[in-house]
N, C-alpha and C positions, 0 to 999 in steps of 0.2 A: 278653440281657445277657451281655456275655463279662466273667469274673471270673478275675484270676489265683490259680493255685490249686497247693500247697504240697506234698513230701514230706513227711512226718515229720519227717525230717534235717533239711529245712530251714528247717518251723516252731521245731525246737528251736535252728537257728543264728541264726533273723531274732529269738526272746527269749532268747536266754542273758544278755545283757548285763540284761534287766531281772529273770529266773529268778536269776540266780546274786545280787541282793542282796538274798534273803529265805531268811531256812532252814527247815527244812523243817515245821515245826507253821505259818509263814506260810503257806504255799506251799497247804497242807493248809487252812486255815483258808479260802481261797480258793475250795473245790470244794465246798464244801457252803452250802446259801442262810442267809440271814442273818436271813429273816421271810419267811411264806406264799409270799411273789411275788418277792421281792429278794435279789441275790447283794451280798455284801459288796465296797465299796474296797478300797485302798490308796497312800495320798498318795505312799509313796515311790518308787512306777514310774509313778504317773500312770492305777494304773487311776480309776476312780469308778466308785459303786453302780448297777448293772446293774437294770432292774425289767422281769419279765414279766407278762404276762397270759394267761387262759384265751380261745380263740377256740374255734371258727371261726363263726359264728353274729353274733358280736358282740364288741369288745374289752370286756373287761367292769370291765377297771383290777385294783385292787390290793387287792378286797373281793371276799366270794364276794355280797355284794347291796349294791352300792353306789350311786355316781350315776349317775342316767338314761346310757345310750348307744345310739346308735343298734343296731336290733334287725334284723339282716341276714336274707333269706329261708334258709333253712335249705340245708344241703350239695345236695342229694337236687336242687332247684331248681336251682341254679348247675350240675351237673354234667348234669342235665334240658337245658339248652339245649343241650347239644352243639356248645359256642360258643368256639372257644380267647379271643374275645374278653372274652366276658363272665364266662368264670373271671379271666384277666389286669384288667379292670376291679374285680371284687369284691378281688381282689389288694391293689389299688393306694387304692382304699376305705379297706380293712380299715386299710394304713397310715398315711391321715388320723388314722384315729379313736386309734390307737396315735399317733401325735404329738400331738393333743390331751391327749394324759394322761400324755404322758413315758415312754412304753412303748417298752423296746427289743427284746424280741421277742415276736411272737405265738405261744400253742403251738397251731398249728396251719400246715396242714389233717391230719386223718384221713383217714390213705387207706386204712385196713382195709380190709377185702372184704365185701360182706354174703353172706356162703355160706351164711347160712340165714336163710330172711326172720324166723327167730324174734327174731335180734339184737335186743337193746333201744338199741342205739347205729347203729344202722344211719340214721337221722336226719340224724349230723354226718357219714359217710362218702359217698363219691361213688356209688359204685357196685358190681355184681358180675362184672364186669369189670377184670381189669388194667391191659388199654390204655387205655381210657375215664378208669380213675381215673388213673395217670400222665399221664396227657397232661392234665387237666383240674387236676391240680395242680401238675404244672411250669408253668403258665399265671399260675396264683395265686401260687407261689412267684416267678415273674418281677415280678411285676406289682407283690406286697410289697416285696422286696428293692431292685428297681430305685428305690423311693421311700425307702429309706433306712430301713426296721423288717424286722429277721430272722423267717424265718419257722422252723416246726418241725414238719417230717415226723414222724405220731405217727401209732401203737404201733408200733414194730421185736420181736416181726413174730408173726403170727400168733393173733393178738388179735383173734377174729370174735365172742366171745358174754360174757356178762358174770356169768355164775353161776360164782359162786366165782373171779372171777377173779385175786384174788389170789395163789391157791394151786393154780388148776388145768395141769393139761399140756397142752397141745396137742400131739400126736402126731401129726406129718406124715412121708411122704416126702420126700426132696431135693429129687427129681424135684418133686412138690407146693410143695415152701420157691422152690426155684430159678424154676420156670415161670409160678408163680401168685401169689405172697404174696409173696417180694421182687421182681417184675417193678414194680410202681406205684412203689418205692422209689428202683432201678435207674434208669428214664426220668426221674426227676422228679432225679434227684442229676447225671444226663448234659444234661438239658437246663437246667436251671436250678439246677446246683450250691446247695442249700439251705446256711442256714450251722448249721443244730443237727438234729437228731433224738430222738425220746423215747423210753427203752427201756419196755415195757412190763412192767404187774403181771404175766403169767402166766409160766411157764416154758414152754419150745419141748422138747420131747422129751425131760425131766427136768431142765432145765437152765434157772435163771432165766434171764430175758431180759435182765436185767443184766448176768448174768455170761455174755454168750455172746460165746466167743474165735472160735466159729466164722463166729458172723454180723456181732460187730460188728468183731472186728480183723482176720482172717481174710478175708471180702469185703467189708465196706463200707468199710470205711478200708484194706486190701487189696487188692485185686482191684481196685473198684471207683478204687482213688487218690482217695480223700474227705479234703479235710482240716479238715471240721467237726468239732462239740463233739456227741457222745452224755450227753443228762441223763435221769435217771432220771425213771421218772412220781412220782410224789408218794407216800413211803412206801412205792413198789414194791422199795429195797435192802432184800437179806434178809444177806447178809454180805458182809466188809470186804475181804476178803484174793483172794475170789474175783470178786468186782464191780470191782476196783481194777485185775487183771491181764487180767480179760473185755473191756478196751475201756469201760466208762464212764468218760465224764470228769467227770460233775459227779453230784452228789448232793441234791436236791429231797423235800421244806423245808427251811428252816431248824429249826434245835431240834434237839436230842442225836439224833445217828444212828450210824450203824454206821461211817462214817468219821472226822472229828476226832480226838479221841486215839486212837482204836480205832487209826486209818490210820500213826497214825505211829509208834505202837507195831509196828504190822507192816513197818513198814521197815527198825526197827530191827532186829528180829526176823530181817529177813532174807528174811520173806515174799513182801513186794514191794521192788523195784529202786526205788530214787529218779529213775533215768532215766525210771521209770514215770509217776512223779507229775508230773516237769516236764513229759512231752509230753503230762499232761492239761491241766497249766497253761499250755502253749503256745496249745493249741486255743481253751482258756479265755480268753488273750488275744485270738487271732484274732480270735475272736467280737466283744470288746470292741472292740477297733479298727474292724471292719466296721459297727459299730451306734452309732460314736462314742462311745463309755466308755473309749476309753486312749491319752491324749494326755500327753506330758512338759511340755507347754503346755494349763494347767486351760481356759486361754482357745478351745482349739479343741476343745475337751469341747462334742460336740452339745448345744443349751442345746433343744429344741426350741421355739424363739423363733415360727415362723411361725403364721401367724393360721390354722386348719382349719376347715372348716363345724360347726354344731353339730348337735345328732341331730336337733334340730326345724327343721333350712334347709331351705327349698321345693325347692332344687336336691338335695340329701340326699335329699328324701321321693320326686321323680320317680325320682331314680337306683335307688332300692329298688323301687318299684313296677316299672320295666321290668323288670328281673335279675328279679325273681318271677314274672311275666308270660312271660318267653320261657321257663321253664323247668316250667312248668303241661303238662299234656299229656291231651288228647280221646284217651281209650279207644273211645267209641262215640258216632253221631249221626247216627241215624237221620234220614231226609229231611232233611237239610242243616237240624235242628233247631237247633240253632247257628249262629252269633250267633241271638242271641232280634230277634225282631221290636218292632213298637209296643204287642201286646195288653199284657191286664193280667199280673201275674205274683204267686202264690201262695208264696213263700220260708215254709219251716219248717225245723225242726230244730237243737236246742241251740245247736249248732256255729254255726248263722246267728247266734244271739246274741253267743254268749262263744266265738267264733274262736280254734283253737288256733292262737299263731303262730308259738310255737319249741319246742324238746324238753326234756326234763329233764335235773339233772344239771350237771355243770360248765360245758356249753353255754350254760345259763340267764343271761341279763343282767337289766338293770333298765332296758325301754325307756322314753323319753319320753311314748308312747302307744300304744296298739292297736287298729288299726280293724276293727271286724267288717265279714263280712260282710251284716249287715242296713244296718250304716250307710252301706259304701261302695255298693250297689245302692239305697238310698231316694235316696244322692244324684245318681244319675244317675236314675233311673225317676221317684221323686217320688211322684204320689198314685197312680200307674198297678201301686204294692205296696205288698204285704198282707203281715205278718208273724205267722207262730203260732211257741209253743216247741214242741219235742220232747222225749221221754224224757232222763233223768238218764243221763250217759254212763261216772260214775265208779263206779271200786268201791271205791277210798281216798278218805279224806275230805278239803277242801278246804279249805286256811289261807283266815284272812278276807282279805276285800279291805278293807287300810285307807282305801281311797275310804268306803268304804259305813259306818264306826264310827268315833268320836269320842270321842279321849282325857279322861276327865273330868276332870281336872286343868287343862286350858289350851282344852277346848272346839272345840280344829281335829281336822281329819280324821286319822285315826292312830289308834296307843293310847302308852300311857304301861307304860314298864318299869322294874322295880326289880330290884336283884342284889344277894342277901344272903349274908353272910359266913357258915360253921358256926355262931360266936356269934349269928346274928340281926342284925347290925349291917348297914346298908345300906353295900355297896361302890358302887353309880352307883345313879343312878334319871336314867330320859332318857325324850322326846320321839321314840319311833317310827313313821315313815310308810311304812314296808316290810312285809310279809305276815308275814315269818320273819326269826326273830331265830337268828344264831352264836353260840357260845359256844365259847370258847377254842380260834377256829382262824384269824380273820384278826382279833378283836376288838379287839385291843391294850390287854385287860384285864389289871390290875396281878397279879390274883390269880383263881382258877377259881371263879366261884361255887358254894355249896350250896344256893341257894334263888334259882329265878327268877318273879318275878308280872310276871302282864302283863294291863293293865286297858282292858276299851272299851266304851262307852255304845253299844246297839243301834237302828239309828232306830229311832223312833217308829210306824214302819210293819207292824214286823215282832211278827208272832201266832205264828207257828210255827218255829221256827228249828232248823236240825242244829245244836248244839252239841256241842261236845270241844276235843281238842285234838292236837296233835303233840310227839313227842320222847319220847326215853327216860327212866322215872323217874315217880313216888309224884305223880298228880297229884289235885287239889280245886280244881271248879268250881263255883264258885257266882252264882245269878242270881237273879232274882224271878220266878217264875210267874203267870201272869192273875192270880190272886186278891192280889197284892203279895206275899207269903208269899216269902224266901229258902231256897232248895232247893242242896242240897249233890250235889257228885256226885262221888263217892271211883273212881279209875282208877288201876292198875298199866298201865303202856305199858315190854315189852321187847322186846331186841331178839331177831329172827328167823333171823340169822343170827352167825357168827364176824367177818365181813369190818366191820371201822372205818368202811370206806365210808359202810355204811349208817345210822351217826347224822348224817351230812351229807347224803347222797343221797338217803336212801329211810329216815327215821325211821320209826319204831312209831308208828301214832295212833288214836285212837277216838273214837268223835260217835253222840248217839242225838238223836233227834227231842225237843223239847220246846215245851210250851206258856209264852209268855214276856210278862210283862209293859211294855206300850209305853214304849221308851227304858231298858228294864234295863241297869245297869251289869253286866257277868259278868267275874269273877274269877278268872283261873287263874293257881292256885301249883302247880310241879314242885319236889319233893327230888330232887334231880340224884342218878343212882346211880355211883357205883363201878363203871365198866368193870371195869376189872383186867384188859385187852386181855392184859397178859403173858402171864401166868397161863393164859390161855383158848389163848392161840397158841400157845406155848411146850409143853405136854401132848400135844399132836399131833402125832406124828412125820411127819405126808405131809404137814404146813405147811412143813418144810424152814426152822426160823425160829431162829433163835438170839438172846440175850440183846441184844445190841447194834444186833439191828434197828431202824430205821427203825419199822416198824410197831408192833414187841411195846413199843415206849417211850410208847404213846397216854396223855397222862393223860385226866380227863374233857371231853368235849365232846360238840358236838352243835349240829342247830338246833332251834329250837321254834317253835311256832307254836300262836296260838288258831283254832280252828273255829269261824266263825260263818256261815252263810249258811240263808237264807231257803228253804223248803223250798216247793217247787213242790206245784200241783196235781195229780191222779189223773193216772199215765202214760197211762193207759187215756184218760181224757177230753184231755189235750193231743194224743195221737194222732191221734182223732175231730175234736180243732176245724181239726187240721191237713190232714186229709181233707176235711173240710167246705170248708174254703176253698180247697184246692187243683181240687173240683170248679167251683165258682164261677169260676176266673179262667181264660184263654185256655192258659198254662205253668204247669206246679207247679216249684220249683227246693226241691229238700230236700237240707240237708245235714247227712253223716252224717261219723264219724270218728273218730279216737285219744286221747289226750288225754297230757300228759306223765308220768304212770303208766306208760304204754303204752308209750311210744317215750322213753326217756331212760337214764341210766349208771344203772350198777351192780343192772340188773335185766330178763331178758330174758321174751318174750313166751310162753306157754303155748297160744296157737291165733292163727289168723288172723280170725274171729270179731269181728265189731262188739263192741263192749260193749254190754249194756242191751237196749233195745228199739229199736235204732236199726233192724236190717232189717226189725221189724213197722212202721213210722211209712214206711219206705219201698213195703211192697207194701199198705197201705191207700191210701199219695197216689196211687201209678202206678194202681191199682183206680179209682178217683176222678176221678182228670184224667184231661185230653184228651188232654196230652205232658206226658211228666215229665222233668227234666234231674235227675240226681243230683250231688253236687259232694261231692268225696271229700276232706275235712279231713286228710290221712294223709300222711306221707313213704314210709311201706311199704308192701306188700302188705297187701291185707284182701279177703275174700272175699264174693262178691257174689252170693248166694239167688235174690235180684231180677234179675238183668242181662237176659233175657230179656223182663218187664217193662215196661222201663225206654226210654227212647227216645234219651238221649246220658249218657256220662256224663265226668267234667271231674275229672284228681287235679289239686289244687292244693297239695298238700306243706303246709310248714309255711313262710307267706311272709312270717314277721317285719312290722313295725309298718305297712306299709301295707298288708297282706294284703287287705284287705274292698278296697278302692280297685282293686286289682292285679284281683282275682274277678271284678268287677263289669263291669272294662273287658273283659276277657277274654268274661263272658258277652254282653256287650254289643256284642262286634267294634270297639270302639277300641283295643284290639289283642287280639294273637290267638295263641294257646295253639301255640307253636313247639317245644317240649317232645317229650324220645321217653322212654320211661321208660330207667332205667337199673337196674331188677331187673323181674325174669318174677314174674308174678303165678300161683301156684297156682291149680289149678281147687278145691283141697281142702285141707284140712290133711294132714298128714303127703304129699303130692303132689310131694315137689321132691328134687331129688339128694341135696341135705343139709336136715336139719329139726332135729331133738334137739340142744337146747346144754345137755343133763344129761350131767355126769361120773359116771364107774365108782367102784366104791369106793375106787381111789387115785387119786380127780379127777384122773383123766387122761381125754381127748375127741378122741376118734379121729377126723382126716378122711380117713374111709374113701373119698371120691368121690377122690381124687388130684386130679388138674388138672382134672377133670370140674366144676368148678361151673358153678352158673346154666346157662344155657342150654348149654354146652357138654353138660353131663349129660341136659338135656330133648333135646338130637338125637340125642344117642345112645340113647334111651331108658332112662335111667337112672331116671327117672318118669313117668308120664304127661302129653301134651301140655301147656303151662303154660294158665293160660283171657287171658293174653295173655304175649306173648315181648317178653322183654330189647329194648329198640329200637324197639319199637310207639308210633305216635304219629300223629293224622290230621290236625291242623291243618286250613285253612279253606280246602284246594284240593284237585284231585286229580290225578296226574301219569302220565306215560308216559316208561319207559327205553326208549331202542333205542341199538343203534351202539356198543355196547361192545368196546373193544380194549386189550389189555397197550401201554402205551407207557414200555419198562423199569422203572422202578421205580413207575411209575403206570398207574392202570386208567384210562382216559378211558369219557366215557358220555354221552352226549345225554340231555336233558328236554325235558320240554311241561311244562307246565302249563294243564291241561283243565280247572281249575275258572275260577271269576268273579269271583274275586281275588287281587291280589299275598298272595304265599305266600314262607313259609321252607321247604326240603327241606334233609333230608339224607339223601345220599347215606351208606350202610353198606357196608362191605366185608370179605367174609369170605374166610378161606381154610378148606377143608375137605381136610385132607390124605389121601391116598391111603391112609397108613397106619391101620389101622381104630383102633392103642392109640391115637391121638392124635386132640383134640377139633377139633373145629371153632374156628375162634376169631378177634374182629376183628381185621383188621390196618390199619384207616385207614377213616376219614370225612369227610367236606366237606360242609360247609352252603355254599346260596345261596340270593337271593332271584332272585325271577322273579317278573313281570307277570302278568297274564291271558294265558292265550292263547299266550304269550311263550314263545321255545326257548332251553336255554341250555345250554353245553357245561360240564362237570364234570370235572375230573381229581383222582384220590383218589390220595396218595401211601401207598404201601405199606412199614409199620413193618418194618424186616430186623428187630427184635427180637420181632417177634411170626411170625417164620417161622423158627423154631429149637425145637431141642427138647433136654432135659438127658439127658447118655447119663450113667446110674450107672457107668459101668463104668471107662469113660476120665474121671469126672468135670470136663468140657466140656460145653461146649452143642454142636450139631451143626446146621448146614442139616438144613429138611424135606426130602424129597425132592418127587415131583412130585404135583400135585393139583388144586383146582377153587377159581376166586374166584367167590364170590357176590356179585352187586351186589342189595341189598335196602333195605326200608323195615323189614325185622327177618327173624329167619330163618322169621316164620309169614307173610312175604309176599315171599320172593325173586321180582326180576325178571327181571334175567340173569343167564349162566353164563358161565363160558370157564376155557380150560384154561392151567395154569402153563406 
């Protein structure tokens, strides 16, 4: 898409005319949101109310749990196929589902880096590569954009792990800022000029990310000639005077922050230039214009009038199922185990149940449905599968499913909530059919409640239930136990950490087992506590926080939730029945995996480690059967006891609402797992370049590997061999390179394909520079399909931006000098070689 694109100057001379008739508390009032998701009008230049939403997963609208929408395969998938197509299609997607709901920009994609597979947000990012995640989201950025909704490159920049990220530093080299961490930012602003970016919560080498002059005014609207809108992440401004002069132009949420009067008292002051504030409000416009928000004619204000699919259209469901499907990737498969034949087939394992389909976190939507995968393989296999559960995969407890409980007040599926005032007086009582209930953060409540109950009738079926509950604050549950008798159960739930996040993200909760009478009503009231966020931020000098912050202004909130779910049988005996029958049927198919604890914001991972008993329930099936297929529920790495075991094994990420459908087809060879992984998978924990996302005691977090991640660092032997590498992927053929030659700025290269069906390849291409400081690293890929049997020529164009290196001294980039392309299926299966 070619987009005309603006100096400074001359964004400020194309709005002066509508800049110059608002003064300056206008002007200002402007750059900071007006409610959770929405930026304020102004009738008198013709802007109108601007609304965004959280993606990339899913547009999820203007509620953090609102109405159904469609529930997209997860980052990890999309950037899996190695498909410029099928990033550009989820693109264009994403922008239906945003014009259904009157959305003008999506905040996304994530293109972080996973430089340690511990990340807990590594789920919505691409990949551990640069070029891979640039080029897979200028794809998606084209693909948005060109449909008429803005997208939003998020976190700028150096934003890999999520402990303490508020307030921690990431301490990198230039050389590491320049080569590695703004490179995905770089390609995706050159090739598909995005129209916003998100500064991130953490600081870059002392220096919030907000207020960074060097990253954001200095190269990206510098250097780079960007003339998009920088907005803050949400409560990521810590000050006014230094955020306002660093390059942000907008300030996220709405609610008293560190800008509004704060901002214009510092103009007055002298602090900041008013020329400042118009060229954010210029950008400010930009944006509006490009997304249809500012017209001097209300009538050509984008109305989004046109009719979109809804999350439940058949053509919706197929579009989902392929995008998950090409992006699935075969680590192992033995004797061409893969696709499954006609025998019977033995499926266990939690995960076959209650499918995880997306991550936790702001990612989280409210899809229309979720197919497991037991459901979508009975519907293809039929009586020809046998389904056992497996071991308990959580170690935090699990809001109810309002499917499964019934509000007793009106007797439908739900519970029923009431919000009481400090006097006792009820502020609402409503009809809830969501799991988790907010509290004063998108609710559009009058007043913050002191007391919230939340009531649901248990079926009739349930004898033994985990009961508790979620959220911070003085809670009492009450139910009736077998004998009728009402049992009380008094709980203190705080929080565990300083960071705000976590009463939205990652609440305090508790659940113990109990014995419950058939159809119990169970009762939970919370006294909501007194944060006092200030107070707590504010006494800490390495929070860097001042009075006017964005953050330190929290009043209370929070989500809650009641715990109610049905407590399984002995892990030990689900194990056994799932052994049992996986010796009985011809395939065992067990699947193991993460769950949104695991892989979600504001909390990252502590081992690569299954949860629970998931690797016992896997080396009894394989012990058991004839061939076992393992099916790996995870967007990450997880490490694999079994693999030797085992006879194939299938990641299928986290593949949103028709997950089990997508699984099943994939196991089944009605299509076929085209997928290369996009992070190296440890042989071990602590095994990888970078691992530890714990900060020192002035939360600062060294990347000590420099440009050395992921696989760059396992060829240099920065760890020991990965137990598979970055780009590993076997799909349902097998292939021969010959005939490779430099043809200027491309590698040409001949295929076969030697297996006995039409297949997707992709061709990798690496350059390995002569000079030993400099990593290995991709510089270009090409997928094709090819026939059986069938020969077909290849030409890989070669990135000039991933053949350059950052000289500190002359601060430039510099040509490599001379060195070696590898043509590969990953760097643990290079084919050929040739020289620069």
């Amino acid at each position: 898409m070619t987009l005309k694109t603006h100096s400074s100057q001359d964004l400020l001379n194309t709005y002066r005319p509508l800049i110059d008739k608002l003064s300056l508390p206008e002007k200002v009032r402007l750059l900071s949101g007006e409610t959770a998701f929405t930026l304020p009008g102004n009738e008198s230049i013709g802007l109108a109310e601007m609304a965004f939403s959280d993606g990339p997963t899913g547009v999820r609208g203007l509620k953090f749990y609102g109405d159904p929408v469609a529930l997209f395969p997860n980052a990890t998938l999309v950037s899996g196929s190695w498909d410029d197509d099928i990033a550009r299609e989820v693109g264009v997607l994403l922008s239906e589902e945003a014009a259904r709901q009157k959305i003008h920009v999506v905040l996304g994609p994530t293109i972080n880096l996973h430089r340690t597979p511990l990340g807990g947000r590594l789920f919505e990012a691409y990949s551990e590569d640069p070029y891979l995640t640039g080029r897979t989201a200028a794809n998606y950025v084209n693909g948005m954009q060109a449909s008429g909704t803005g997208a939003c490159l998020k976190h700028l920049v150096a934003n890999e792990s999520e402990e303490m990220r508020n307030f921690m530093s990431s301490s990198l080299s230039e050389t590491a800022l320049r080569e590695v961490y703004l490179t995905p930012f770089e390609i995706a602003v050159q090739d598909a000029h995005p129209y916003s970016m998100m500064a991130a919560y953490n600081d870059v080498n002392g220096v919030p990310a907000t207020e960074q002059d060097h990253v954001q005014n200095q190269i990206v609207k510098g250097e780079w000639d960007w003339d998009g809108l920088i907005m803050s992440d949400w409560y990521a401004t810590k000050h006014t005077s230094e955020s306002a002069n660093g390059g942000l132009d907008l300030v996220m949420p709405g609610g008293d922050g560190p800008w509004g009067e704060h901002l214009v008292e510092a103009v007055n002051r002298g602090e900041v230039a008013e020329s400042t504030i118009d060229e954010h409000l210029a950008r400010l416009l930009l944006l509006a214009e490009r997304t249809g928000a500012l017209s001097s004619d209300r009538s050509q204000l984008r109305t989004f009038e046109q009719q979109m699919p809804s999350p439940t259209d058949p053509a919706r469901a197929e579009q989902l199922k392929r995008i998950a499907s090409r992006g699935m990737v075969l680590l192992k498969n033995e004797s061409d185990l893969l696709p499954l034949d006609s025998g019977t087939v033995a499926l266990s394992g939690h995960h076959a149940l209650a499918t995880q389909n997306m991550g936790g976190g702001s990612a989280q939507v409210t899809p229309p449905y979720q197919v497991s995968i037991a459901d979508g393989l009975g519907a293809l296999l039929g009586s020809r599968l046998a389904v056992a559960d497996g071991p308990w995969p959580r170690r935090r407890p699990l809001a109810v499913d309002p499917e499964s409980v019934t509000d007793p007040g009106t007797g439908t599926a739900g519970m029923e909530v009431t919000y009481f005032a400090q006097d006792g007086s009820v502020i609402k009582k409503f009809h809830s059919d969501l799991a988790e209930i907010t509290v004063g953060w998108d609710d559009d409540g009058s007043q913050i409640p002191a007391r919230l109950r939340i009531r649901a009738k248990l079926s009739d079926t349930i004898e033994t239930a985990r009961l508790g509950a979620m959220g911070a604050g003085r809670w009492t549950l009450e139910y009736q136990d077998a004998q009728g008798t009402v049992v009380s159960l008094d709980r203190s739930c705080e929080f565990a950490t300083n960071d705000p996040g976590e009463a939205i993200l990652r609440p305090p909760a508790f659940e113990q087992i109990c014995k419950v009478a058939a159809g119990s009503v169970v009762t939970a009231t919370v006294d909501l506590v007194d944060t006092d966020w200030s107070a707590r931020l504010l006494e800490d000098p390495r929070y860097n926080m001042v009075a006017e912050s964005h953050m330190a202004g929290f009043d209370s909130f929070g989500k809650f939730a009641l715990v109610a779910t049905d407590v399984p049988v002995d892990e030990n005996q689900l194990i056994a029945a799932a052994a049992q029958a996986a010796g009985q049927a011809d395939t065992a198919v067990v699947v193991v995996g993460l769950t949104e604890e695991d892989e979600t914001e504001a909390a990252d991972k502590t081992t690569l480690r299954l949860p629970g008993e998931q690797d016992e329930l896997v080396r009894q099936v394989a012990a058991a059967a004839k061939r076992t297929v393992v099916v790996v529920n995870a967007a990450t790495p997880v490490l694999m006891p079994w693999l030797e075991q085992v006879d194939a094994v299938l990641v299928v990420g986290l593949p949103g609402q028709e997950g089990g459908h997508a699984v099943a087809e994939v196991l089944t060879g009605v299509a076929e797992p085209t997928g290369r992984l996009v992070t190296s998978y440890p042989a071990e924990d602590a095994a990888s370049p970078a691992w530890s996302t714990s900060v020192d005691g002035d939360l600062a977090l060294c990347y000590s590997e420099g440009s050395f991640i992921g696989y760059r660092g396992y060829a240099a032997s920065m760890a020991p061999a990965p137990l598979f590498w970055f780009g590993h992927g076997l799909g349902y053929a097998t292939w021969e390179y010959h005939g490779a030659q430099r043809e200027g700025d491309q590698v040409r290269v001949e295929l076969t394909n030697t297996g006995r069906r039409s297949s997707r390849e992709t061709v990798q291409l690496y350059f390995q520079p002569d000079d030993v400081s400099q990593p290995v690293r991709l510089v270009g890929y090409q997928g094709i399909q090819v026939g059986p049997g069938a020969k077909a020529s290849v030409s890989v164009e070669i990135d000039p931006r991933m053949m350059r290196a950052w000289d500190e001294e002359s601060g430039n980039f510099v040509e490599l000098g001379g060195g070696t392309f590898l043509l590969a299926r990953s760097l643990g299966d290079v084919r050929l070689s040739i020289r620069s």
